[in-house]
N, C-alpha and C positions, 0 to 999 in steps of 0.2 A: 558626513560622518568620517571619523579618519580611519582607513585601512586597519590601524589595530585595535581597534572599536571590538573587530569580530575574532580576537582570538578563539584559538582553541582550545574547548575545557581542559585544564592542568596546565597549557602551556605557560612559559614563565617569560619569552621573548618574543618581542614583535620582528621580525625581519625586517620587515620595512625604516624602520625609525630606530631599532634599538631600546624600545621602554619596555619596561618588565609589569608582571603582574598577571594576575588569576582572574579568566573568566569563565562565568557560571552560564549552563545553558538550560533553561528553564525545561520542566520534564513535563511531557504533556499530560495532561489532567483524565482520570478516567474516563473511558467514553460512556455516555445517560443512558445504556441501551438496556436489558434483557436479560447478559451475559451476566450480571449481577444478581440475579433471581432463576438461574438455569433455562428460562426461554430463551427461544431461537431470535438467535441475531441475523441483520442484515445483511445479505451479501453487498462487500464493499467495491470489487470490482464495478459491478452491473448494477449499486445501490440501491438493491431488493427487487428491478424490476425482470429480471430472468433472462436478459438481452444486451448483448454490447454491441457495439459498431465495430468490423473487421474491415480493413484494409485490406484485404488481401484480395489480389486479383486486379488490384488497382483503382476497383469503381468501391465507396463503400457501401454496405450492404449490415443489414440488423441479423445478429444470431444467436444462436441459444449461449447460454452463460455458460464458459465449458466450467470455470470455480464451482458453480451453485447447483450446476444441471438443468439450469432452467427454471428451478425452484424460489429462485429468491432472498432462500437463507441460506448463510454458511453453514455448511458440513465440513465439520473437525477432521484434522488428518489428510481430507482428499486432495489428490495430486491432478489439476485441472491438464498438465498433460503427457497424463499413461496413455492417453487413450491414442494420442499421434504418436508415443514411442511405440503401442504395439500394432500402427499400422492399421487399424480400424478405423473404417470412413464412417460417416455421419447419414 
């Protein structure tokens, strides 16, 4: 594939080569889930299972979803981390 294969959408010059022209970047297609009918959607971090794998400390280790709470499904608006800005341990 040649380098200006992958313009940027509106760009009009390839750097590389000098050829001109418009590339389209295709837009992803709704996701099949729930949020279309107001049921609860998956949590996408931890993919509905209430648990992800943390690095920290060096060794990995499973822990509760900080996104979902543990729950599974996303909760709209929630900020996964207040809870280390205000200093509350687990």
């Amino acid at each position: 594939m040649h380098i200006c294969a992958l313009l940027v959408a509106g760009s009009r010059t390839c750097r590389a080569s000098g050829a001109r022209g418009t590339a389209s970047v295709p837009r992803p297609m709704p996701a099949d889930d729930d949020s279309q009918t107001g049921g609860p959607v998956a949590c996408a971090p931890c993919r509905g299972t209430g648990s992800v794998i943390s690095n920290l400390g060096g060794e990995p280790s499973r822990v509760r979803c900080p996104w979902c709470e543990g729950e599974g499904t996303q909760i709209p608006g929630h900020d996964a981390q207040a809870r280390e800005r205000a200093g509350v341990a687990e």
